[in-house]
N, C-alpha and C positions, 0 to 999 in steps of 0.2 A: 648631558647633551643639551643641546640649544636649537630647535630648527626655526628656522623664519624661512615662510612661504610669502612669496609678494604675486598679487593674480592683477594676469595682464587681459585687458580687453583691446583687441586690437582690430583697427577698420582704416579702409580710406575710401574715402567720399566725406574713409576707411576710419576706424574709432579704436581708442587711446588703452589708456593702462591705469590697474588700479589697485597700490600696494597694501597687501595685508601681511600681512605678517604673523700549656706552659711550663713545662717544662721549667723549673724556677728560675735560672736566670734568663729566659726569653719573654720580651713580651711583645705581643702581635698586635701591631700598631693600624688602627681604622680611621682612614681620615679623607676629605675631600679637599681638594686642591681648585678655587674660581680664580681664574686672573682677570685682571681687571681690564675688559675694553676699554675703557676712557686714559687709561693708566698704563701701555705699553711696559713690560718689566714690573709692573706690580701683581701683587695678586693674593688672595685671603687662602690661609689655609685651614680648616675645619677639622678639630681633632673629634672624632667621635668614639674615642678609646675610653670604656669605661673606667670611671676614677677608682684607685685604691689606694690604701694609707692614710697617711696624714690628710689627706684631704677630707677622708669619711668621715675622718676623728673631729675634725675642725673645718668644719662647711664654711662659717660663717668668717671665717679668718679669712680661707682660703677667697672666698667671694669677692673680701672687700681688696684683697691684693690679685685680683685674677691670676691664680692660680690653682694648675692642676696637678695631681701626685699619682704617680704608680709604683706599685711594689715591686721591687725585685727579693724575692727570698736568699738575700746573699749576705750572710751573717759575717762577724768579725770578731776575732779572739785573741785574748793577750795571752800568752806561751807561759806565764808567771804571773808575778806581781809587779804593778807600775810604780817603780820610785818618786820621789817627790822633784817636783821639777822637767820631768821626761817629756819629751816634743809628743806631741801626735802630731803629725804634719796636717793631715784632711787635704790633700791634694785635690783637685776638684777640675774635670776638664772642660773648661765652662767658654773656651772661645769657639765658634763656628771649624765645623770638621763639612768636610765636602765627597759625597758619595752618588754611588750611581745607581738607579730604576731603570728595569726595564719594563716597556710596553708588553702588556700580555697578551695581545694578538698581532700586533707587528712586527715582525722580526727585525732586527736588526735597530730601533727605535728605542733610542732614548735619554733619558734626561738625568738633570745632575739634582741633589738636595742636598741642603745643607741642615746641618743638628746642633744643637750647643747642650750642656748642661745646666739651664738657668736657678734650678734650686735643689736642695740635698737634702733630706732627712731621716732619720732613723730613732732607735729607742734606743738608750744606752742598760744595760744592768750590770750594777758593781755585785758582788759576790758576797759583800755583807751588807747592810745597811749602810745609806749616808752619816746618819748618827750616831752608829757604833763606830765607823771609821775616823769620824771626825771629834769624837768622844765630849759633846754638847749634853745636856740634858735632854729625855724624854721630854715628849708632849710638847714642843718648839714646831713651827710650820716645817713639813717635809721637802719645801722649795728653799729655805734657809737651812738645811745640812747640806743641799748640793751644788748651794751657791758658796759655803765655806769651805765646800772642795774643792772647788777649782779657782777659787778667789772672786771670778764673776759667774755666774750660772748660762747654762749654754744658752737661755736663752737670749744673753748678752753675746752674738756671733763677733767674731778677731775679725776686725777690717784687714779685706775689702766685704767679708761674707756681712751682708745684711741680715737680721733676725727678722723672721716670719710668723715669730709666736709674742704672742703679749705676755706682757710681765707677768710675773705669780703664776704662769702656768704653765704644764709639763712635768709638775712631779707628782709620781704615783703614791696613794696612800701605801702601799707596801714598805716603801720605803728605799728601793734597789733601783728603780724605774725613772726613766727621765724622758721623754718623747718631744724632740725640738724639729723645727725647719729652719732650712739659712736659705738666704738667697746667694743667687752668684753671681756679679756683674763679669763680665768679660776679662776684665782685667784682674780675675783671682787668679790665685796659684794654688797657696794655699791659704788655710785658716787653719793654726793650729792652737790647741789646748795644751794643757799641762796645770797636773793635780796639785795643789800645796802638800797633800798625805799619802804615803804607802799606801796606795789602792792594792788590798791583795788580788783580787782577779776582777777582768770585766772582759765584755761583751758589747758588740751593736746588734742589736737582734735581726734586722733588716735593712733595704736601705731604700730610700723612698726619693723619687727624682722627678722635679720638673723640668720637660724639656723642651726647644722650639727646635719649630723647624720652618723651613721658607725655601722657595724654590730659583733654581738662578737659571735666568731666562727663562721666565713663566709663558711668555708669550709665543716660544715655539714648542708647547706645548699639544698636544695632540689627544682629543675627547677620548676616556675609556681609563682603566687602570694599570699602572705602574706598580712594580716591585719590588724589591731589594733590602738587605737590612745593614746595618754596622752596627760594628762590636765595641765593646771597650774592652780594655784591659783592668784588673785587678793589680793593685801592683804599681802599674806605674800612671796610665789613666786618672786612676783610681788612687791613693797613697794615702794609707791611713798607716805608716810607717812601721810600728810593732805588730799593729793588730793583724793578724792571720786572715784572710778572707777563705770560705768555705768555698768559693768556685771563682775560679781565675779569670771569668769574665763574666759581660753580660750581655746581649745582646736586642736591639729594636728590628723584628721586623715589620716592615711597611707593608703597606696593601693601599696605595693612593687613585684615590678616583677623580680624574680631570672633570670638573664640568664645566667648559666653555661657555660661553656668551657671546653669538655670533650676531652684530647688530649693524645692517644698514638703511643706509637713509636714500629715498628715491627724489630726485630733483624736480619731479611731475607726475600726476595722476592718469595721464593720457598721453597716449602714442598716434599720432597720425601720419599714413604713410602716403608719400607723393612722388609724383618724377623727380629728378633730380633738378630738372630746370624749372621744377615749381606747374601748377595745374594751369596757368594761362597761356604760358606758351604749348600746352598740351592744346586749351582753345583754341587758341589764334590759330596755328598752324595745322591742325589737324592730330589727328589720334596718333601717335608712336608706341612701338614696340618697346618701351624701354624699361626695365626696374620700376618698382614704387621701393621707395627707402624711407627707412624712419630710425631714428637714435634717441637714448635714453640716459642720460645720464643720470650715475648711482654714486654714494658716499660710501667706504667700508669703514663703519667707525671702527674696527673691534682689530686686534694682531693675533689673531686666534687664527689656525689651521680650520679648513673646512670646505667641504667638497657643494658643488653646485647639480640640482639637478632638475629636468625640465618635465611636464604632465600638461596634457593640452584637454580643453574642451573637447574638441574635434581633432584627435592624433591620424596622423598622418604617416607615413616614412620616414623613421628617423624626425619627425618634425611636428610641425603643428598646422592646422588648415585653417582658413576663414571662407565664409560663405555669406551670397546673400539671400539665401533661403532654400536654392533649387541646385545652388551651383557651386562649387570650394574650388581652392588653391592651394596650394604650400606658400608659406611663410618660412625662409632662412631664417635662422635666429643666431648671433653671435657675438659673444664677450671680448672686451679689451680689457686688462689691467695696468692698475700705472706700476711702477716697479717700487719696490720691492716684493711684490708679489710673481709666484712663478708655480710651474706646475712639478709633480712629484720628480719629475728628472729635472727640476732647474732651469727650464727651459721659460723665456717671458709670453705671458698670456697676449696675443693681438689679433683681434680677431676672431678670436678659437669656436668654432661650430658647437654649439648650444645644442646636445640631439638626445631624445629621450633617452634614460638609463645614463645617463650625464658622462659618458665615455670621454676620458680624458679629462675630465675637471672633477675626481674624485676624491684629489689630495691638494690641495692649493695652499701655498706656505708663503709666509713672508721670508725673503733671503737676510733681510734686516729688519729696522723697524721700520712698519707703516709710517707714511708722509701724509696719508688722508687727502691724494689726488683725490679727482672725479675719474672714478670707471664709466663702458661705457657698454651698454645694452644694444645690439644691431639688428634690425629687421627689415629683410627685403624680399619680397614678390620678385622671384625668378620673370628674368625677361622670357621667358617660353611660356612662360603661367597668364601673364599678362595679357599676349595675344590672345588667351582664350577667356578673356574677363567680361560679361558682359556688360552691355553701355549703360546709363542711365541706372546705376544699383550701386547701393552702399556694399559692402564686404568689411564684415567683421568677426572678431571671435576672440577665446577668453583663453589666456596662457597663465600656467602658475611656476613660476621660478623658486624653486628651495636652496636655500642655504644653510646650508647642515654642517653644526661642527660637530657632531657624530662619525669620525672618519675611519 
């Protein structure tokens, strides 16, 4: 949530304004979602889902490639023995998938995310040793028997999959063990392997994924949290060809927290309200019953959803009062918007009655993207309030206007 309060001090003789302002294949994804005011359609998304995997294993890798890893307990097994030569495919679904959140107090509200698989890792274990399978001598480095298994060692990833692990590293002193990360640019398929030797049996013991996500039209986004998850598939998603996967999917749920950034800019620090024909024809001709008006123009930098709402020094009905010590008024108070902004039923803001408990400017959206007109602030001294103002006295008082994209 983001509120800006701007407090208005308002008088005529009258005086101005002044702004202030798991279940193993699930994982429960925690994250906050800031789009950017300055940046219409942009916006940072915050993953705060505790890291597991390969990233635990390898902080200092993972840091210098910013990358994050989560576990899915979703193992893989070959059915036999892997001939020499046999594909693994590694299917990988690594281009943007498009899914939908909903609002968890708005009904009917909500938004679309998109996900990619940007990296994939897992532990491999063959069934006997790399050494006894590749029948080398003992006592030789354990990274060179499982790079003469497969000809290059995984940590050399099959373009387009980029390697995430530095050379010499990845195999476990047991001898069975192999622990890589690949990366996935968008345009993999797949990356597959294939052994030079009779691998009698193997396994992935887990499988370890970086993912992104970004949200599409961040900017009609709306303060509070979103829901929703997507699934992959095992299989085809997912294709690791022979290899068995132990659960047919897996799935991300979300739990997305918007936090807006509602930011505007006031065009003046002070409001002075006067006839319409100005205070000298008010002189020259004698006192009339007519309006004091005064306007304010405001900037909305931000394309953030967000409701307005009004708290006065001196509250009134529905409004706000000024006084010169012994004596008050009401002050009208009311908003223009330039368009594309509109209120929750679509309807364009001109004019609209500013009235404590901010009724009717609860939900204000952009219908498109903001233009960054000038909105405009309205205040007038009813002509019935007037007649009862008396002569020779200032009349002032102090309004605070909120903009809350908390909606």
């Amino acid at each position: 949530m983001n509120k800006l309060i701007n407090r208005l001090v308002l008088g005529s003789a009258l005086c101005g304004f002044y702004a202030g302002l798991s279940n193993a294949a699930v994982l429960e994804v925690q994250g906050e979602i800031r789009p950017d005011p300055s940046n219409p359609g942009g916006a940072q998304i915050i993953n705060n889902t505790p890291v597991t995997g390969y990233c635990t294993e390898f902080p200092g890798m993972c840091g210098m490639l910013n990358l994050r890893s989560n576990t899915f307990n979703i193992s893989f097994h070959s059915s036999g023995s892997i001939p020499v030569g046999h594909v693994i495919p590694f299917g990988f679904p690594a281009t943007w998938r498009t899914f939908t959140v909903s609002h968890s107090s708005i009904p009917g509200e909500t938004a679309e995310i998109q996900i990619r698989i940007a990296g994939v890792g897992t532990r491999y274990r063959l069934s006997q040793k790399a050494q006894e399978i590749v029948g080398l001598p003992i006592g030789m480095d354990e990274f060179y028997y499982h790079t003469t298994l497969w000809g290059a060692s995984w940590v050399e990833a099959t373009p387009p999959c980029r390697p995430a692990t530095e050379w010499g590293r990845g195999a476990d002193a047991n001898g069975t063990d192999f622990t890589v990360f690949w990366l996935t640019p968008e345009d993999v398929t797949t990356c597959p392997k294939s052994p030079r030797y009779v691998i009698p049996g193997m396994s992935l013991q887990r499988l370890d994924v970086h993912y992104e996500l970004r949200a599409v039209r961040p900017e009609k986004l709306i303060g509070g949290n979103y829901q929703g998850s997507y699934t992959y598939s095992m299989g085809s998603d997912f294709d690791m060809g022979s290899l068995n996967a132990s659960d047919p999917s897996m799935t991300f749920n979300l739990n997305l927290t918007v936090k807006q950034d509602v930011k505007v800019e006031m065009s003046a620090d002070r409001v002075y309200l006067a006839p319409k024909s100005g205070w000298m024809e008010w002189i020259t001709h004698g006192r009339k019953p007519e309006k004091l008006l005064g306007d304010l123009r405001f900037f909305i930098l931000s394309s953030s959803p967000f409701k307005m709402d009004l708290n006065c020094e001196r509250p009134g009905i529905d409004t706000c009062l000024i006084s010169n010590g012994s004596h008050q008024v009401p002050v009208d108070i009311g908003v223009s918007l330039p368009s594309p902004w509109v209120d929750d039923t679509g309807q364009p803001i001109a004019r609209r009655p500013l009235k404590l408990g901010g009724a009717g400017l609860q939900n204000i959206k952009p219908a498109g993207l903001p233009n960054h007109l000038p909105s405009l602030l309205h205040f007038a001294v009813p002509q019935d309030s007037v007649k009862d103002m008396q002569s020779g006295s200032s009349y002032r008082g102090t309004v605070y206007i909120t903009f809350d994209s908390d909606i």
